[in-house]
C-alpha positions as CSV (number, residue, x, y, z in Angstrom):
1,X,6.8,16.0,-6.2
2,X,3.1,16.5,-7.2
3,X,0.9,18.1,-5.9
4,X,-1.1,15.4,-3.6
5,X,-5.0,14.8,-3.9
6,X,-6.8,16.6,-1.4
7,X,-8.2,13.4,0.4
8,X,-4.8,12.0,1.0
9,X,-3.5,13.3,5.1
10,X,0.3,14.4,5.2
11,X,2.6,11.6,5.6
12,X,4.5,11.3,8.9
13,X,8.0,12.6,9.2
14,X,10.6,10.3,11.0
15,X,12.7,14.1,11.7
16,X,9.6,15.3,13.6
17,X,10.5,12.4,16.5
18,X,14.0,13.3,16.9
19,X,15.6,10.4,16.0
20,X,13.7,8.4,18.3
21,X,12.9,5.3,16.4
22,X,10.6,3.8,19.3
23,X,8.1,6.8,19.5
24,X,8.3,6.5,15.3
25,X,7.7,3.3,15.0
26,X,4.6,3.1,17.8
27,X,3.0,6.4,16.1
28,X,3.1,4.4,13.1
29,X,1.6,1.1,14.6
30,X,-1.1,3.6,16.3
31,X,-2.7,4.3,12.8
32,X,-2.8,0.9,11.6
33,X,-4.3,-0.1,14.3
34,X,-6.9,2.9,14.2
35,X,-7.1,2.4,10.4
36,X,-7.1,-1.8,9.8
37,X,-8.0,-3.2,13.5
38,X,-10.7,-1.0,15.4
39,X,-12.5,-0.4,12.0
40,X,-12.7,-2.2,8.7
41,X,-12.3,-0.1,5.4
42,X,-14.1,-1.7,2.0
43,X,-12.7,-2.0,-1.7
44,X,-15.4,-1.7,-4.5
45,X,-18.1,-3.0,-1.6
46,X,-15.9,-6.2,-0.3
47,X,-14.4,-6.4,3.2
48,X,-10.7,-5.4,3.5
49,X,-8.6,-8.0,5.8
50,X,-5.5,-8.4,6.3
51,X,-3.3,-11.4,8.0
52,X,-3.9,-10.8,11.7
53,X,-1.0,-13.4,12.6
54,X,1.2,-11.7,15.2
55,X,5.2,-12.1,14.6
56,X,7.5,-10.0,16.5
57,X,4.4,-8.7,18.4
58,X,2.4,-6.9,15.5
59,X,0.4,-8.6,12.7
60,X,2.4,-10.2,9.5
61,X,0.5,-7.7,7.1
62,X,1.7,-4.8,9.5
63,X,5.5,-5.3,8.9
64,X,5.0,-5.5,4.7
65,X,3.3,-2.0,4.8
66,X,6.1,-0.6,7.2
67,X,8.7,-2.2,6.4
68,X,11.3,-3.8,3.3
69,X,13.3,-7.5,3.2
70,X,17.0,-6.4,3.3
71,X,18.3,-8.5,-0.1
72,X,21.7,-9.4,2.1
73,X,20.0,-11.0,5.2
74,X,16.5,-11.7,4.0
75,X,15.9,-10.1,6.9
76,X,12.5,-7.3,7.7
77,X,14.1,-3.8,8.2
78,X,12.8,-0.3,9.1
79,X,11.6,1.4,5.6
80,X,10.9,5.0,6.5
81,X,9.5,5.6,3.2
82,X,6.9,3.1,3.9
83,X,6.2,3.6,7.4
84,X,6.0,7.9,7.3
85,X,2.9,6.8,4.2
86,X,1.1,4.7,6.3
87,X,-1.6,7.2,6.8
88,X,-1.9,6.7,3.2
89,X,-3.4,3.6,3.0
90,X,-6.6,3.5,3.9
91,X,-7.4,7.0,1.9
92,X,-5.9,5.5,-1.3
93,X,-8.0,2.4,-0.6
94,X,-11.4,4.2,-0.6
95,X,-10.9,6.7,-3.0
96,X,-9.9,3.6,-5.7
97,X,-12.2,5.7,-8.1
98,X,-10.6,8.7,-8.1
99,X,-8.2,10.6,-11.3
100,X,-5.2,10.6,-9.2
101,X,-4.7,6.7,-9.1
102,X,-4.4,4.1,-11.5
103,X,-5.8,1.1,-10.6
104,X,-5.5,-1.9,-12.4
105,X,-5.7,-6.3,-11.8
106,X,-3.1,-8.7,-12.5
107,X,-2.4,-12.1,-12.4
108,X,0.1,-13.6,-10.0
109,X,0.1,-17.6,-10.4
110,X,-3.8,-18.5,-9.8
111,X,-4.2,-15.0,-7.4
112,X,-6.1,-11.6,-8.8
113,X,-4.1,-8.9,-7.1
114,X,-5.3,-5.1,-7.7
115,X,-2.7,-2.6,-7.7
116,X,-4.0,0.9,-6.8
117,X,-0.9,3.2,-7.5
118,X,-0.2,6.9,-6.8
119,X,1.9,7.9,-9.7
120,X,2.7,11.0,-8.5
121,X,3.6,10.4,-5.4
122,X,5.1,6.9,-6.1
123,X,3.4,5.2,-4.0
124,X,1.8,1.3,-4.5
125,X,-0.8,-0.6,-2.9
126,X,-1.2,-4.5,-3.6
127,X,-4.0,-6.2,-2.4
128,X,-5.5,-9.6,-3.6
129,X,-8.7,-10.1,-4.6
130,X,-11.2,-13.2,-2.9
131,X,-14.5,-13.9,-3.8
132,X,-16.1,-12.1,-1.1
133,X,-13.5,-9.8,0.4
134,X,-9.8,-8.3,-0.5
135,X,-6.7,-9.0,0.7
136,X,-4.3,-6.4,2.2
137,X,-0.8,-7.8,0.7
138,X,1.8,-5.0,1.0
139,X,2.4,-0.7,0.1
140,X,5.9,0.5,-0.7
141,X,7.2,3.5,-2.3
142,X,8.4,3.0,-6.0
143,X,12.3,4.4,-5.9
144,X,13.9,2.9,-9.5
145,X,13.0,3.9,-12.9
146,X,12.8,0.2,-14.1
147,X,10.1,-0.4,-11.5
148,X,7.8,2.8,-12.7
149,X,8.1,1.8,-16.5
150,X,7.0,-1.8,-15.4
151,X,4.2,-0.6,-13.6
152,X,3.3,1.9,-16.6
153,X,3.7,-1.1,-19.1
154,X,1.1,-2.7,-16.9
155,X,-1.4,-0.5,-16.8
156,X,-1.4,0.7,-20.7
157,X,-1.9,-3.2,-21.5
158,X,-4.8,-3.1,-18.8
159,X,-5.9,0.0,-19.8
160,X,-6.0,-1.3,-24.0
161,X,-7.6,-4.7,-23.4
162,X,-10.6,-2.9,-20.9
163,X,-10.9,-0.6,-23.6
164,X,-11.2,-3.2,-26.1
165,X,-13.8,-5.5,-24.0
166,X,-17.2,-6.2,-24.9
């Protein structure tokens, strides 16, 4: 693993609560809410919201940075990957500017989404871009090779047609 940029806090460790999945998951829960709910972080000047709707008694936006749709049941499971980087997201979200990410738009249907991804670490924010403010859509880890060439595919065709812009 890289070496991580010095802005970005040390993930939480699911081994440092003993197994204790309740005291994981609230310590989790306690930075988003410190990070998205009792204060609002910007991208590139616009608002940053996220949807507030509660299911299972937490907001909708909540459970896609914490945790992954089981392909079987179609079901939301823990992802510890996810939830231990939670502190993550804000950081990565306001330093969008600096060398260690590579940030990049893409079109999904008639939706702008930005992807801001920490190579290094493997670790992917999507958020969706409005006319006045940006979306929070999910964060996961990236964990199969297919998925990191994709993602560098992406960004070099990006990276070539900003290069190339008038």
């Amino acid at each position: 693993m890289s070496k991580p940029p010095d802005w970005l806090p040390e993930a939480l460790r699911y081994e440092d609560f003993e197994g204790d999945y309740e005291k994981f998951s609230a310590a989790v829960y306690e930075i988003f809410e410190r990070d998205f709910k009792h204060s609002s972080p910007n991208y590139s000047g616009k608002p940053l919201i996220y949807d507030s709707r509660i299911e299972d008694g937490k907001e909708v936006t909540f459970w896609h940075v914490a945790t992954k749709t089981d392909d079987a049941t179609g079901e939301r499971v823990p992802d510890f990957r996810r939830s231990e980087r939670i502190s993550w997201l804000r950081p990565i979200i306001e330093h969008s500017g600096d060398a260690a990410l590579k940030v990049w738009k893409n079109k999904r249907g008639r939706e702008t989404r930005v992807l801001l991804w920490l190579e290094a670490l493997d670790y992917l924010i999507i958020l969706r871009e409005k006319p006045r403010k940006v979306f929070l859509v999910t964060a996961y880890c990236i964990d199969k090779e297919h998925r990191r060439a994709t993602l560098r595919k992406e960004w070099r065709r990006y990276s070539e047609n900003q290069s190339t812009a008038p």
